[in-house]
C-alpha positions in Angstrom: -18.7 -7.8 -34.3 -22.1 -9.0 -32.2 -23.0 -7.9 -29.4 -21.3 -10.6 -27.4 -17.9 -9.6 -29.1 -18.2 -6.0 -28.3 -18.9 -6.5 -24.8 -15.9 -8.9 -24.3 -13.6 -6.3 -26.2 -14.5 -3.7 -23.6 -14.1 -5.8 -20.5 -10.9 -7.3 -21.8 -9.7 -3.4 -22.5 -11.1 -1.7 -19.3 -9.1 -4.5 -17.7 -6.1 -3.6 -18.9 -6.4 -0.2 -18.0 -6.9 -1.0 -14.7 -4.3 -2.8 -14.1 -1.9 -0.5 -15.5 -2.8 1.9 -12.7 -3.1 -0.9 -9.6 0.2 -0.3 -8.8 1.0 1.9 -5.4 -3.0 2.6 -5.5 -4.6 1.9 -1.4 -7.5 0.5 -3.3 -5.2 -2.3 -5.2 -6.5 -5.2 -4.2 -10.3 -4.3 -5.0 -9.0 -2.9 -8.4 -7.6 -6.3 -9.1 -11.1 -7.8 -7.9 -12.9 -5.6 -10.8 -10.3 -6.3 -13.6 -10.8 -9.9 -12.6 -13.8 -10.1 -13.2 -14.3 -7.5 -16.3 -11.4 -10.7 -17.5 -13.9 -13.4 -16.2 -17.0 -11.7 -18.2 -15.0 -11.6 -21.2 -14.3 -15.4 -21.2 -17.9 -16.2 -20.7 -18.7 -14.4 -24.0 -16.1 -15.6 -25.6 -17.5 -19.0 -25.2 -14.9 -20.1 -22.8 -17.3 -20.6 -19.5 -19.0 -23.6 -21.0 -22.5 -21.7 -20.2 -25.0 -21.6 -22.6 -26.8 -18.6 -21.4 -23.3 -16.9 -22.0 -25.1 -13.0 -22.2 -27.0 -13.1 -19.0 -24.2 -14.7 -16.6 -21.7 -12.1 -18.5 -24.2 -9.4 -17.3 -23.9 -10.7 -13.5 -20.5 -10.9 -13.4 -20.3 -7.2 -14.7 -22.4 -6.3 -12.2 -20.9 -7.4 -9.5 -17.5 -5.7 -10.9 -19.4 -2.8 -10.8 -20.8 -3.6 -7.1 -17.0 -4.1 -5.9 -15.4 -1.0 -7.5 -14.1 0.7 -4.7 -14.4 4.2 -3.7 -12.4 6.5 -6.4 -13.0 4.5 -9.1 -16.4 5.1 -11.4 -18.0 2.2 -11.3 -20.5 3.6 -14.1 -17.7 3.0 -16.7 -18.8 -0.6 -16.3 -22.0 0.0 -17.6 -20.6 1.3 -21.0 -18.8 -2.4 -21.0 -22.5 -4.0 -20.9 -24.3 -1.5 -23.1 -24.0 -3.4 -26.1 -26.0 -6.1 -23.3 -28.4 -4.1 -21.6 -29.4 -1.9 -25.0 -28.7 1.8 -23.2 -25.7 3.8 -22.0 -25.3 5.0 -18.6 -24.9 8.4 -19.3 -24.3 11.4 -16.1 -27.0 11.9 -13.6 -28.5 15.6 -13.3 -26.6 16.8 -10.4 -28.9 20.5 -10.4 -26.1 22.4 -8.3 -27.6 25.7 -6.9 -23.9 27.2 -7.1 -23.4 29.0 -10.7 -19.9 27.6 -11.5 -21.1 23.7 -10.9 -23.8 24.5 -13.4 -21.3 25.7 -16.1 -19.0 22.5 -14.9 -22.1 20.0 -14.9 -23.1 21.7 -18.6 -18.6 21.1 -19.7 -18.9 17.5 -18.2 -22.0 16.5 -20.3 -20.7 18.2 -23.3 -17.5 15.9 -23.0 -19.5 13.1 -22.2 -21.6 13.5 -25.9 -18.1 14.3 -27.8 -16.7 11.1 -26.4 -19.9 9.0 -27.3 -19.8 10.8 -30.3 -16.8 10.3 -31.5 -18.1 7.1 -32.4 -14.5 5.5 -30.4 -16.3 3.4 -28.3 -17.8 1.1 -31.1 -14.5 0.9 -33.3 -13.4 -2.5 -33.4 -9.8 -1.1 -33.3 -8.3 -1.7 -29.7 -6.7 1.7 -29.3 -9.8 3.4 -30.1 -11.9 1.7 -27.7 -9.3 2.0 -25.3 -9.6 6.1 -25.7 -12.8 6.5 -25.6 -12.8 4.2 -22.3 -9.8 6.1 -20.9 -12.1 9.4 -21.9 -15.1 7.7 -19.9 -12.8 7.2 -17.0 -11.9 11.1 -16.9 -15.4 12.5 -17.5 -16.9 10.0 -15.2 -14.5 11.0 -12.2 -14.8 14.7 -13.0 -18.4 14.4 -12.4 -18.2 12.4 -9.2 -15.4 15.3 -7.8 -18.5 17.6 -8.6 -21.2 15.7 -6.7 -19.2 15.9 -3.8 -18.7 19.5 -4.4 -22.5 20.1 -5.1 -23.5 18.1 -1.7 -21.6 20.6 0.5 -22.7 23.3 -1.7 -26.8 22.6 -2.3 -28.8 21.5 -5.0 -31.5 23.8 -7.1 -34.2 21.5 -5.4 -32.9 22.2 -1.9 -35.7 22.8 1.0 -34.7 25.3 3.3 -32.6 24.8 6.3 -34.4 26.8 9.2 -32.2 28.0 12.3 -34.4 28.5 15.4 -31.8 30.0 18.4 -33.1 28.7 22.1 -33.2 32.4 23.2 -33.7 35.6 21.2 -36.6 36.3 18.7 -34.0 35.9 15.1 -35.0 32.8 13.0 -33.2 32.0 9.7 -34.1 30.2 6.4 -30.6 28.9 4.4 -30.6 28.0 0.6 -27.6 27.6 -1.0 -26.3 30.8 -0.9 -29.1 32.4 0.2 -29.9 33.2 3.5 -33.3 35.0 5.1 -33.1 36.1 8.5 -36.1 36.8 10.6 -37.1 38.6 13.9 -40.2 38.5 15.6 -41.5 37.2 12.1 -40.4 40.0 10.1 -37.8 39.9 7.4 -34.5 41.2 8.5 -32.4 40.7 6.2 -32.1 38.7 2.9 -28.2 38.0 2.8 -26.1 36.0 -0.4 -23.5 34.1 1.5 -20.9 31.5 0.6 -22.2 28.5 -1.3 -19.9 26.3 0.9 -21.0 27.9 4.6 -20.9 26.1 7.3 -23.8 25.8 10.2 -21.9 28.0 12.4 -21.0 30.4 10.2 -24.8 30.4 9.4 -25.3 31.2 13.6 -22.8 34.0 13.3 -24.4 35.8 10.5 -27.8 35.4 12.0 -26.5 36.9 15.8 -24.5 39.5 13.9 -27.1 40.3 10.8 -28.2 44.2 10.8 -30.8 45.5 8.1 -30.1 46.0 4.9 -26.4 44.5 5.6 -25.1 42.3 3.1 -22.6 39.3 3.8 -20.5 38.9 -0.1 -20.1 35.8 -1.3 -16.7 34.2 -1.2 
């Protein structure tokens, strides 16, 4: 198959799967939307649009499937529809979670993300196999957005310091993901590990209640 072919077998495919799942979902109508026009793209490059710059209108209309795909549903799938298109796969972005366990979760998801694209499913010109490796796509590709949502509560690696400066007293505090420094008059006080997932006021609570050398255990 061209590239033209291969594109239209994955937007008629990822179609399908959507709307086997539209059914009771809140975001319904805007998964019907997508499907639409994944359906729409594959009839342009099947030659059935009556456009002679079939692979470049195909393109826009997957784009704006991807623009639509409402919240829940990862819209970067799409992209592996117009790889054979664009010439590159979309692939997970670096989430560089501070917290230990969404490192070793990040490292699983992009480990999945190779066996699928290895598998070599995804350019089979058999139907079911396409349609696993998309399914596959669909998993690994919602597991890592359920982590970036984890990892934006919880800090990045490349997080810059919160500081905490109370209106009264001489006690300042520095917070990295679970690390926090607090200060007073200047000096270090203490350098505590807390909770990846603290919260500002539990960060003003430490800080008023902090003694030296006391350590607050991560949760």
């Amino acid at each position: 198959m061209n590239q033209h072919q291969i594109t239209a077998q994955r937007a008629r495919l990822l179609a399908g799967i959507i709307r086997g799942h539209v059914d009771g979902h809140p975001q319904a109508k805007a998964l019907r939307f997508v499907a639409r026009q994944l359906g729409q793209a594959g009839a342009v490059l099947r030659g059935l649009g009556g456009d002679h710059d079939i692979a470049a209108r195909a393109e826009a209309i997957l784009w704006r499937a991807r623009m639509a795909a409402p919240e829940g549903f990862p819209a970067e799938v799409i992209g592996y529809v117009s790889a054979p298109l664009a010439g590159y796969l979309p692939g997970l972005d670096d989430l560089m979670p501070a917290n230990p366990l969404h490192v070793r979760r990040e490292r699983a998801l992009h480990a999945r993300l190779l066996g699928v694209i290895g598998s070599g499913l995804l350019a089979s010109s058999d139907d079911q196999e396409v349609t696993a490796a998309l399914v596959g796509l669909l998993d690994v590709h919602t597991a890592h957005a359920a982590l970036a949502a984890e990892v934006e509560i919880h800090g990045r690696a490349d997080a810059h310091p919160t500081v905490y400066r109370p209106h009264i007293g001489t006690r300042t505090a520095q917070h990295l993901p679970g690390r926090l420094t607090v200060f007073d008059g200047g000096q270090v006080l203490a350098e505590l590990t807390v909770p990846y997932g603290i919260t500002p006021g539990e960060v003003w609570q430490v800080i008023r209640d902090t003694e030296p050398t006391r350590q607050l255990i991560a949760a």
